[in-house]
N, C-alpha and C positions, 0 to 999 in steps of 0.2 A: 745176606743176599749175594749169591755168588756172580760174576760177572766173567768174560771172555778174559781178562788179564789175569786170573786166577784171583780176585780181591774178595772179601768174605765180611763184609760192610754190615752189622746189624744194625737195624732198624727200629729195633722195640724201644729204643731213651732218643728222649730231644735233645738235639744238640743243632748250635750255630751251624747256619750250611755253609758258609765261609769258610769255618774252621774243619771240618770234612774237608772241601774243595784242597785248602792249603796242606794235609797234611795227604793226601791222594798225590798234589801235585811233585810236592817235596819227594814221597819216591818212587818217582817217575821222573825225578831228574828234570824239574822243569821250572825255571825260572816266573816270574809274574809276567815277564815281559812275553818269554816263550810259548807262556799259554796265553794271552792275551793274541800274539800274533795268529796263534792256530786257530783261536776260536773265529776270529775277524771283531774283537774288540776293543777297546782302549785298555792302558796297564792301570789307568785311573779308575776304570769301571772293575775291574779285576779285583782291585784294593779295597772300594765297597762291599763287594762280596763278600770276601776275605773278612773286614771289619765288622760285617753285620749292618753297615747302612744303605745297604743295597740289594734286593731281592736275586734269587735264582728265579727270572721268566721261562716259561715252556721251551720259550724260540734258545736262550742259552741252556738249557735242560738238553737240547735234541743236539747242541753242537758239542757240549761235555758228555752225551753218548759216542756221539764220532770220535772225539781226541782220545778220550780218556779209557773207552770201550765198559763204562756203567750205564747202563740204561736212564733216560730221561724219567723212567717211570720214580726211578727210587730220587733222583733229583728233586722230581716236583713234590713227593710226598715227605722228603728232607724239609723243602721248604714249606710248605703246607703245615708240616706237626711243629715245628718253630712257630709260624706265627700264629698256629692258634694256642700255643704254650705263651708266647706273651702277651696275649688275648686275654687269656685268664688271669696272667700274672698281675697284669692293668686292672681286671674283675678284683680281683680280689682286692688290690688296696682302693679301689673304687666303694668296695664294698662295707670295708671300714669303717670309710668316709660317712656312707650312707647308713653306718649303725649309727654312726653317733647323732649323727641328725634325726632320725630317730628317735633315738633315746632325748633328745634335747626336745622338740620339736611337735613331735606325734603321737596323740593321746590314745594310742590302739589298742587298750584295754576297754577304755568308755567306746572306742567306734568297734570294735568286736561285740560285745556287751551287747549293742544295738542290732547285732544283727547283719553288719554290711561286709563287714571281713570275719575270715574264720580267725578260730580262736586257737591259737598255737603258740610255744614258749620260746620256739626257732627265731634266733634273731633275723638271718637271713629271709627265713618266711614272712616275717613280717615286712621287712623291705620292699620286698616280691609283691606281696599283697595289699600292700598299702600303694606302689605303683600302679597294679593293675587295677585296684580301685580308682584312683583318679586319673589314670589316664595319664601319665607322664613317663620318662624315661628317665628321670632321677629325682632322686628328693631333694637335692643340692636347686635344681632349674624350680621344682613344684613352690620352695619355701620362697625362694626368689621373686614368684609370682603373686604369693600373698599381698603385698603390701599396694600392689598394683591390681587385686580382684576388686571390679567395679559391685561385685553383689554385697559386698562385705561394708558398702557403703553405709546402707542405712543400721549397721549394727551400731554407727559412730552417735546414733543418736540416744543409745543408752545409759541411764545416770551414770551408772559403773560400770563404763567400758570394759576397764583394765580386769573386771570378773568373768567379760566374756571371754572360752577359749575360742581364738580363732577358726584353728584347727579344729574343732568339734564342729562349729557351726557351717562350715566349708563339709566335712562329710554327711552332713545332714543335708546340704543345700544339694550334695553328688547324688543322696539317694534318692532324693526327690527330681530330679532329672533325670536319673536314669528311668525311672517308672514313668516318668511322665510322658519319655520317649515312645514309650508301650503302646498310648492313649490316641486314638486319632481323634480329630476337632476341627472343627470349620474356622473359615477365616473368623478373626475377632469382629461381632456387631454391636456395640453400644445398643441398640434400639432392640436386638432381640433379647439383649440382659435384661434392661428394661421391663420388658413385655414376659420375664421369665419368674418376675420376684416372686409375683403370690406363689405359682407353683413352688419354685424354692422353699419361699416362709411353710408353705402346709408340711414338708417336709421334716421339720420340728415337730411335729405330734409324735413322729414315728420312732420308736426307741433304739427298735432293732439295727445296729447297724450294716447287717450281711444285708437289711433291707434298704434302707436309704441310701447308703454309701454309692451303692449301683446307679441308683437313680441320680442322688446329686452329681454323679460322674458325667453322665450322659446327657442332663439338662445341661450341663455346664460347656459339655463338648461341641453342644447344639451354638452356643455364639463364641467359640473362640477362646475358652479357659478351661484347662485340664487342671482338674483339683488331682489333689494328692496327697495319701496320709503316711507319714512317715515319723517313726517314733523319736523320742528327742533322745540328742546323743548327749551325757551328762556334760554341762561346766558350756553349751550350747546358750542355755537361757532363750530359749525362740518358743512362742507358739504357734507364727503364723509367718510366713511367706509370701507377699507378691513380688513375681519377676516376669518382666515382658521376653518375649522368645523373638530369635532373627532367624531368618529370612521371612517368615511368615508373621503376621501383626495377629499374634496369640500371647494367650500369658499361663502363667502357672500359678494356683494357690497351692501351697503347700501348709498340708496343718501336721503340728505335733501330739495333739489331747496332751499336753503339758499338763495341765490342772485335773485332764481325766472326767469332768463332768458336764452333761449336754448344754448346759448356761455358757460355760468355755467356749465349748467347742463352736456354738452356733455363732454367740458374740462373735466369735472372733473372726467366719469365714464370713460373715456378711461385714464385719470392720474390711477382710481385704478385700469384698466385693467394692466398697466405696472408695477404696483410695485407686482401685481400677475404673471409676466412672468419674472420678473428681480430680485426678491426680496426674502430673505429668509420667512419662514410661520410664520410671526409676525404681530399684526394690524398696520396698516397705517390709519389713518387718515388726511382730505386734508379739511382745510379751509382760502382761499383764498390766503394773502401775511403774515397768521400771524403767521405762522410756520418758525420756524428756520432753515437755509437755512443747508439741507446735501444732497448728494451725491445719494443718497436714490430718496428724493424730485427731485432732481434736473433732472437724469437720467427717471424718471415718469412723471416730467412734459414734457421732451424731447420727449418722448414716444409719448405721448397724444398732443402733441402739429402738431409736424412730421405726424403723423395718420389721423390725422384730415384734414393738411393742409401740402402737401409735401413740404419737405426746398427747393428743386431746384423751384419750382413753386413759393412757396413765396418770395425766393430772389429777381428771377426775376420781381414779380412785384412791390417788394417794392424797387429796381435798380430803376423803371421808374416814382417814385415819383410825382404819379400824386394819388390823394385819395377820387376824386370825389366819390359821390351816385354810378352815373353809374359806371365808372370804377370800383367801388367794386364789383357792381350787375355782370358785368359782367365778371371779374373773379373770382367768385363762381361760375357764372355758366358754364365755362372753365372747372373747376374741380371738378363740381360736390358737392357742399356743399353747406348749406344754407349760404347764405348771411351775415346773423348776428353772425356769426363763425369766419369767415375773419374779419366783424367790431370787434368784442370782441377781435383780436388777434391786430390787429392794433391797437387799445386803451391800450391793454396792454403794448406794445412796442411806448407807447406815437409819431404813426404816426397820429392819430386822438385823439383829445379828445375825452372827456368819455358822452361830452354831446351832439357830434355831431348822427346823423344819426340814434340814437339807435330805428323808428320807424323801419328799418332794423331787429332787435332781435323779437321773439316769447318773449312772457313772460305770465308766469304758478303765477297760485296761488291755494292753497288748498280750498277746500269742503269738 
């Protein structure tokens, strides 16, 4: 960049705009103090400059055009490619940092695997992508927050905590938020759940899920709960999800199909439909028998269990101890239920083993 004093300054490498300024000044014959007095500055602000702990501003850009006869333009873009040069310089040992946390930390194989983030070998990408999934500006602040996430609360109620990954079960708890985002829903009403169950319960006959899913969306949206199906992210251990949402008094189910089959599935969302009509506004989470047995659990699988399958009804037919095919088949269809609801409830109550009959169950798998 050539200038009025014949000076021929390129531009194309970063370099300190101090050290430009001082070697411009040097032959020009001009002291720190000389130029200091020309500009109208202090020889202490001069010295900053000089040093690097002190920027070239516009307003001294436009008086180092005056003294020095270089253009303010090439000044500011001196200082401009500096500091986004140590911008980077910061990035990148930033970036480091955030591999190794990373690697230590964040299971993004198993959350890839699921579906939530792309699948890439780039360490950097993964960084990238694992932020823009959750929503944060480091992973250093993200892991920080773990120990302090109130939804991660009810994971503490499982036998084998230390089997859950954290971290898995936080991106599975993200993608079910973010879907559920999607979802519009009425304020939450206790009495119109209520008033919703038998529709709900018929909803069980229906195999198809492109077809029921729709509908349980939408009954559910009707009092104030956005269900949502979200696959499970491995080393997660979750099947099921209740979380109350703020500002508005709505909640979220979120189901995995963990187990994959419609006795699961259905137990499970009418277990969190009961700890949302019984329970104070705290997550629940429901995965299978590996939860610590409280009163909570207990009174929700009650729920879900009774709803599904009325106790006078099942007493009586499990009085008559008879557990054939047909005799299943045909008291489901007494009451109204699939088939493999009654098997699953029998297997659980070890009247049937677990390997008999289960051509009876629907079973789901993800696309």
């Amino acid at each position: 960049m050539a200038n009025k004093n014949g000076y021929d300054i390129e531009m194309s490498y970063v370099v300190a705009p101090g050290e430009t300024l001082k070697e411009v000044a040097e032959e020009l014959g001009l002291s720190h103090k000389d130029l200091a007095e020309r500009l109208g500055i202090t020889p202490k602000t001069i010295s900053k400059i000089v040093n690097g702990t002190a920027p070239i501003t516009p307003e001294t850009a436009l008086k180092l055009e005056r003294v020095l006869g270089i253009s303010s333009n090439f000044w500011n873009q001196l200082e401009l490619n500096y500091r986004e040069k140590l911008t980077e310089i910061e990035a990148e040992a930033k970036l480091k940092d955030e591999i190794e946390i990373l690697k230590e930390y964040i299971p993004y194989n198993e959350i890839a695997n699921a579906g939530f983030v792309p699948k890439t070998r780039n360490l950097k990408e993964k960084v990238e992508n694992t932020l823009n999934y959750f929503g944060y500006s480091s992973l250093k602040i993200f892991i920080e927050s773990v120990n302090d996430n109130q939804l991660l609360a009810g994971a503490y109620r499982i036998k084998e905590v230390d089997k859950v990954n954290k971290l898995a079960l936080l991106a599975w708890i993200r993608a079910g938020e973010l879907e559920a985002q999607e979802i519009e829903a009425e304020i939450f009403s206790k009495e119109k759940l209520k008033n919703s169950l038998s529709e709900l319960r018929n909803l069980t006959l229906q195999s198809n899920p492109s077809i029921f899913i729709p509908k349980l969306q939408k009954i559910c949206a009707s009092f104030g709960v956005k269900v949502v199906f979200i696959p499970e992210v491995k080393g997660s251990k979750v099947c099921g999800l209740t979380r109350w949402l703020t500002p508005k008094p709505q909640a979220i189910i979120q189901l995995s199909l963990r187990y994959k089959s419609n006795d699961n599935l259905w137990f499970t969302f009418f277990h969190e439909l009961g700890h949302i009509l019984k329970h104070n506004k705290i997550p629940f989470y429901t995965s299978s028998n590996e939860y610590i047995d409280s009163i909570e659990e207990q009174e929700a699988d009650e729920f879900s269990a009774n709803t599904l399958i009325p106790r006078d009804s099942y007493n009586d037919f499990v009085e008559q101890g008879c557990f054939t095919r047909n005799s299943i088949c045909n008291f489901a269809e007494m009451i109204s239920i699939h088939p493999g609801i009654v098997l699953g409830r029998l297997q659980k109550e070890k009247y049937v083993q677990w390997n008999q009959y289960n051509d009876l169950k629907t079973w789901y798998s993800w696309k």
